[in-house]
C-alpha positions as CSV (number, residue, x, y, z in Angstrom):
1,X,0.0,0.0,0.0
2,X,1.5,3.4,-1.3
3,X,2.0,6.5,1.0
4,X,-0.7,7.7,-0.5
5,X,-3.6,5.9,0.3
6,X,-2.0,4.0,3.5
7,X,-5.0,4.9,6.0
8,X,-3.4,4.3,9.3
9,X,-6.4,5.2,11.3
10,X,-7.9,2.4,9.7
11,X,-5.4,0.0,10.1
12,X,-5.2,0.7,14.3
13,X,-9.0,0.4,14.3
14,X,-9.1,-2.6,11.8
15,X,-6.7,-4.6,13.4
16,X,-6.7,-3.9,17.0
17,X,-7.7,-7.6,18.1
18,X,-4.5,-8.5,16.2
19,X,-2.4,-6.8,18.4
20,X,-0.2,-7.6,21.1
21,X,-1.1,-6.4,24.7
22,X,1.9,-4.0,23.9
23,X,0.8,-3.3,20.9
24,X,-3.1,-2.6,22.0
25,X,-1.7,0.0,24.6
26,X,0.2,1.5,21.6
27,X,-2.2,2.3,19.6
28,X,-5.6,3.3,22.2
29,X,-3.3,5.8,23.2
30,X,-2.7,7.4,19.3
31,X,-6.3,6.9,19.0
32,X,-7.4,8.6,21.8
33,X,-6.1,11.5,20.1
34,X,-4.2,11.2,16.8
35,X,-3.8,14.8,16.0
36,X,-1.1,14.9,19.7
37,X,0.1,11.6,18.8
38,X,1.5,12.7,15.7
39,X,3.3,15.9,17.6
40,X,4.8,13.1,20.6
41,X,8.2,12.4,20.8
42,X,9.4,8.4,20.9
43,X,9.7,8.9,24.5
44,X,6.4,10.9,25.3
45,X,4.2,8.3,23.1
46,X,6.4,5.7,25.2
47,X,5.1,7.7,28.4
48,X,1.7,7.5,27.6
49,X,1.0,4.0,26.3
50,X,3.2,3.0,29.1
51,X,5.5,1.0,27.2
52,X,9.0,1.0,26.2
53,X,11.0,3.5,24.2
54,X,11.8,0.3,22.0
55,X,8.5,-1.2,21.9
56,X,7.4,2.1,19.9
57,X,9.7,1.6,17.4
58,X,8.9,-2.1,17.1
59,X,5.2,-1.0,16.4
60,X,6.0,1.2,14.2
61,X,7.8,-1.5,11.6
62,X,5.0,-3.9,12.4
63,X,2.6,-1.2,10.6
64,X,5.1,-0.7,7.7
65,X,6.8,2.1,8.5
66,X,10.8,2.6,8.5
67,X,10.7,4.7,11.9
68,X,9.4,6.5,14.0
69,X,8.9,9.5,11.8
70,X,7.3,8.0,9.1
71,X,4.6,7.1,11.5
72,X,4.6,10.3,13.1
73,X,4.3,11.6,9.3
74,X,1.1,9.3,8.7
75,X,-0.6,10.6,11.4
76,X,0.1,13.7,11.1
77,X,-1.7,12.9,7.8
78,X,-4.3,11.4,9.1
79,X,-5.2,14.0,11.5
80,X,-5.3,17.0,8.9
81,X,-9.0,15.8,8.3
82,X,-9.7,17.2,11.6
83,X,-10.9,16.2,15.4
84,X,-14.5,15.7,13.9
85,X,-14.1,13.2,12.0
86,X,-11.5,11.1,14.2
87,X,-13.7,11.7,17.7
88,X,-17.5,11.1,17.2
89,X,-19.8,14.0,18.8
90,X,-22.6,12.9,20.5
91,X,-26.2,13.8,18.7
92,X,-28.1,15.9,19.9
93,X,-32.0,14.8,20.8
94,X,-34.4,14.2,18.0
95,X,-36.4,16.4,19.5
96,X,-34.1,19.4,19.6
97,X,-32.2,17.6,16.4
98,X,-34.7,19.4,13.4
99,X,-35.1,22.4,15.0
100,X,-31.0,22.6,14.8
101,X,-31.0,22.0,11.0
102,X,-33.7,24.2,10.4
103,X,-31.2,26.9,12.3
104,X,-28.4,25.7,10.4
105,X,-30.1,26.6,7.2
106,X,-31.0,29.9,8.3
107,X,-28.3,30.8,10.0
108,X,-26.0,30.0,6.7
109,X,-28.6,32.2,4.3
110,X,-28.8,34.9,6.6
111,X,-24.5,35.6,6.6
112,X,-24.1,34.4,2.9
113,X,-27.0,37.2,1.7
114,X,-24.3,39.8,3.3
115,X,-21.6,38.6,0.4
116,X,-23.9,39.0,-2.5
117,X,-23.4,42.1,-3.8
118,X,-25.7,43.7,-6.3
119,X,-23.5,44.8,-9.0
120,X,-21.7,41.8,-9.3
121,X,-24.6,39.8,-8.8
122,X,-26.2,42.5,-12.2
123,X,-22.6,42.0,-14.0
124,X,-23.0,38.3,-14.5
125,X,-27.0,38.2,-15.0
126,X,-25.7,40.7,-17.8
127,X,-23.0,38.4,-18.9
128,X,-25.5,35.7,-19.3
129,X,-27.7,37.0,-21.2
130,X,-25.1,38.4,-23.6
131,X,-23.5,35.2,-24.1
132,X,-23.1,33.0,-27.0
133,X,-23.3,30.3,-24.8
134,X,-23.2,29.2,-21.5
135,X,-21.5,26.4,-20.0
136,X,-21.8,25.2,-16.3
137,X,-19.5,23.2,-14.5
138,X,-19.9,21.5,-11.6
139,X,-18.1,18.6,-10.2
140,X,-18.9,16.4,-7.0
141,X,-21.3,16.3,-4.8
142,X,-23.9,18.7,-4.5
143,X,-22.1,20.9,-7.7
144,X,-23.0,18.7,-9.9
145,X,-26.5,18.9,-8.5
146,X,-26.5,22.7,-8.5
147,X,-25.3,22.6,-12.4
148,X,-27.9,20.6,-13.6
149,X,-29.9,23.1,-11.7
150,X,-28.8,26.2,-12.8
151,X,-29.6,25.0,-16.3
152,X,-33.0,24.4,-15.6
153,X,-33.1,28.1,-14.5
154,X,-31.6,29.5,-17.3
155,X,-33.1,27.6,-20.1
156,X,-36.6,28.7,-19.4
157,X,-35.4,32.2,-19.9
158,X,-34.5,31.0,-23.5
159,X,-30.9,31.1,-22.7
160,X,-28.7,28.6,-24.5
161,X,-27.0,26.6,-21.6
162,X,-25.6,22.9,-20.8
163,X,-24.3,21.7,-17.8
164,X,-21.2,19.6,-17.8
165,X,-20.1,17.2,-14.7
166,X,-17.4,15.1,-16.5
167,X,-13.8,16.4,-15.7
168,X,-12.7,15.5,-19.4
169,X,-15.7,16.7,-21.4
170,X,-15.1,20.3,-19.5
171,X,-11.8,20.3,-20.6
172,X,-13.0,19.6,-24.0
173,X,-15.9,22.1,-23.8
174,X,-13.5,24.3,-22.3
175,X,-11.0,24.6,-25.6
176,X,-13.9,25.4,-27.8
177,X,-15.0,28.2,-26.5
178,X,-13.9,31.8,-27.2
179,X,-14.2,35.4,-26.1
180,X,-18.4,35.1,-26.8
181,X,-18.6,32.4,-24.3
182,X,-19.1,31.9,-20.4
183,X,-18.2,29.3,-18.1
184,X,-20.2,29.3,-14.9
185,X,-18.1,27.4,-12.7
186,X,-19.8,26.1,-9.2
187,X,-17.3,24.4,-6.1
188,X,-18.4,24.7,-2.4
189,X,-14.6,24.4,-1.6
190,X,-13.3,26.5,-5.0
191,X,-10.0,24.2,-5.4
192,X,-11.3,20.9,-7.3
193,X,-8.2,20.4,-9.6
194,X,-10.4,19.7,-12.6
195,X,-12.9,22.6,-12.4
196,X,-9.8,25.0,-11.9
197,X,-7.9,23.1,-14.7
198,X,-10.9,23.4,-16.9
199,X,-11.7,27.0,-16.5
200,X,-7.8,28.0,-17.1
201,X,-8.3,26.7,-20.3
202,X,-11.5,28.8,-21.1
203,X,-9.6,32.0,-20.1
204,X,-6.5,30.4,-22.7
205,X,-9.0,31.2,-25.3
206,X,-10.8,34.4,-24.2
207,X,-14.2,32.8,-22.4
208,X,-15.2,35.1,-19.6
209,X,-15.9,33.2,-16.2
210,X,-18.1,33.5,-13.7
211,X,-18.2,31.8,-10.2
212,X,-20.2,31.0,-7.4
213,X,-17.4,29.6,-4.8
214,X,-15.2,30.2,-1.4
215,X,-13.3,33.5,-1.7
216,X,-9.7,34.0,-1.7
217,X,-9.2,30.1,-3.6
218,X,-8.0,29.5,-6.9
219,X,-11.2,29.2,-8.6
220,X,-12.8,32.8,-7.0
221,X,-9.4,34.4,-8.3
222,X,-9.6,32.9,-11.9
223,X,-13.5,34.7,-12.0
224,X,-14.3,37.6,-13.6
225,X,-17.3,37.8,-11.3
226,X,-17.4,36.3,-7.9
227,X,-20.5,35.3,-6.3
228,X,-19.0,34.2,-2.7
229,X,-20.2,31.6,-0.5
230,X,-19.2,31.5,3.1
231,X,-18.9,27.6,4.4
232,X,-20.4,27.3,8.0
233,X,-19.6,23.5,9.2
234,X,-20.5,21.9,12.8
235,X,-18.9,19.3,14.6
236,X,-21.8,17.0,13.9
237,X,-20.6,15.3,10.6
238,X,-23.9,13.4,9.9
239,X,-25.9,16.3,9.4
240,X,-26.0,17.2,5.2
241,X,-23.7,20.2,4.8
242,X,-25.7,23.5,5.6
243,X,-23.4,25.1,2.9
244,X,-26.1,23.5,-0.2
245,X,-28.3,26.2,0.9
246,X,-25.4,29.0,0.1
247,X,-24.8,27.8,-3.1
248,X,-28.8,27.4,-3.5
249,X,-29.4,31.3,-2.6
250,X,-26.7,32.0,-5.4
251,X,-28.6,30.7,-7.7
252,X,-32.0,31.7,-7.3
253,X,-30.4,35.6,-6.6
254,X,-28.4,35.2,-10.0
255,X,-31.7,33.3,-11.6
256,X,-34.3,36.3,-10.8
257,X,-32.0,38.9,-11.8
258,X,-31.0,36.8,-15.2
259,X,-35.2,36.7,-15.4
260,X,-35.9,40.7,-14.6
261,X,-33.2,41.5,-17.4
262,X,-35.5,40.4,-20.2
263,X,-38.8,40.9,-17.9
264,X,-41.3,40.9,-20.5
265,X,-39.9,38.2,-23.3
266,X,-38.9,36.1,-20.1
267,X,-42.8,36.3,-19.0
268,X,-43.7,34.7,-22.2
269,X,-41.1,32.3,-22.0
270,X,-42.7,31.0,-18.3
271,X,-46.6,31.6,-19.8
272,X,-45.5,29.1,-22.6
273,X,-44.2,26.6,-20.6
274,X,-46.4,26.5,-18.0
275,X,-48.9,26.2,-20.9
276,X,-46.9,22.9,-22.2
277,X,-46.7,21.5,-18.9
278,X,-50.8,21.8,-18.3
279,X,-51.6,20.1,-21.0
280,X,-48.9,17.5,-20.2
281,X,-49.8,16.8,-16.9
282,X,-52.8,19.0,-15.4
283,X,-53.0,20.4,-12.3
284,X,-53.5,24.0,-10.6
285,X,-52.2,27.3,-11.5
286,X,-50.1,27.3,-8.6
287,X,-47.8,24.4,-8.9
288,X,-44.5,24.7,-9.3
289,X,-43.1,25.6,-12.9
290,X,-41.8,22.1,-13.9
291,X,-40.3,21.8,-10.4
């Protein structure tokens, strides 16, 4: 097993009934907390699993590793994806357990409608509906998601738009276009390698880019507009990231003021549609447009 994917976390918890009684006191105490473990000295990690200076060496061979370092490397690895997802938080009641989503949610709209600012938010609604064409990208997760819906928005507005999730066909897509063209690029985190790939190769060849992303990443600085998205995470890793709804807001914001650019022709564009889907499907005046 390479460096690279050696999961040593894994291989304490997966093969603890293996060890030795030495061994088992070894690693309960890096477990107990990896992120300090990795930052121990021979004789502190010693210390605390109340073994030998020796005996920590010898465990550190029996899991693959040359020394002492190189484990002290792997965990330090290990622990950079952070206390909450090594140490499990206790949930909180069901009872109180919705009613913290539902805060969640709000509290994540009500500091990302703060970063939206209305002449950027104009600038690309403008962009849009100047462009040849538009191209989305979105990879992983709920981008991918959020592409295919941001197309939805923007095609009923007449626009002509495709959303693209495949990290080679961007790239493709991406050497095609020219100074007529935009590249919507959507990431929660605003460093997926292939999204910021892919957009470097749009700019190559003129395409104007806009983004919905973290500030201050490589994406956000590659954009000629910015909508920012502030990422709010709890310790309680089970819970769906309340970030979905920052990216969501984006989108409708951007959406309406795509729509109230073109008010009138955009009107007819919904009238016509919601006239196709009646006679599709039936129902009231006040479902949903398609949704």
């Amino acid at each position: 097993m390479s460096q690279n994917t050696f999961d040593i976390v894994y291989e304490l918890r997966q093969r603890r009934h293996e060890f030795s009684p030495v061994e088992a006191r070894i690693a309960a105490a890096i477990l107990a907390d990896v992120d300090a473990a990795a930052q121990y000295g021979v004789s502190e990690l010693a210390e605390r699993a109340e073994v030998s200076a020796a005996a920590i060496s010898r465990f550190a061979k029996a899991l693959g590793c040359e020394h002492v370092r190189e484990l002290r490397a792997r965990l330090a690895s290990a622990s950079a994806v952070g206390k909450r997802f090594l140490e499990q938080q206790n949930a909180p009641p069901v009872s109180a357990l919705y009613a913290q989503i539902c805060d969640d949610i709000q509290e994540s709209l009500r500091h990302n409608i703060a970063n939206l600012k209305e002449d950027v938010v104009q600038g690309l609604a403008d962009a849009l509906c100047s462009a040849r064409m538009i191209h989305i990208f979105g990879l992983g997760g709920c981008s991918t998601v959020f592409a295919q819906e941001m197309q939805s928005r923007l095609v009923r507005f007449g626009r002509p738009v495709a959303a693209c999730s495949d990290a080679l066909m961007m790239k493709i897509i991406a050497a095609t276009l020219g100074p007529d063209d935009l590249v919507l690029a959507l990431s929660v985190s605003g460093i997926t390698p292939e999204i910021v790939s892919a957009v470097d190769i749009a700019r190559t060849y003129g395409a104007r880019v806009g983004a919905i992303t973290q500030a201050n990443t490589e994406l956000s600085e590659r954009s000629d507009w910015l909508l920012p998205i502030q990422i709010e995470e709890t310790d309680f890793v089970f819970k769906p990231s309340a970030s979905r709804y920052a990216m969501m807001l984006a989108i409708d914001v951007l959406a309406t003021t795509t729509a109230l650019n073109g008010a009138n022709a955009n009107h007819e564009h919904l009238r016509r549609i919601k006239l196709a889907l009646d006679r599709h499907r039936g129902g009231d005046s006040r479902l949903p447009l398609g949704d």
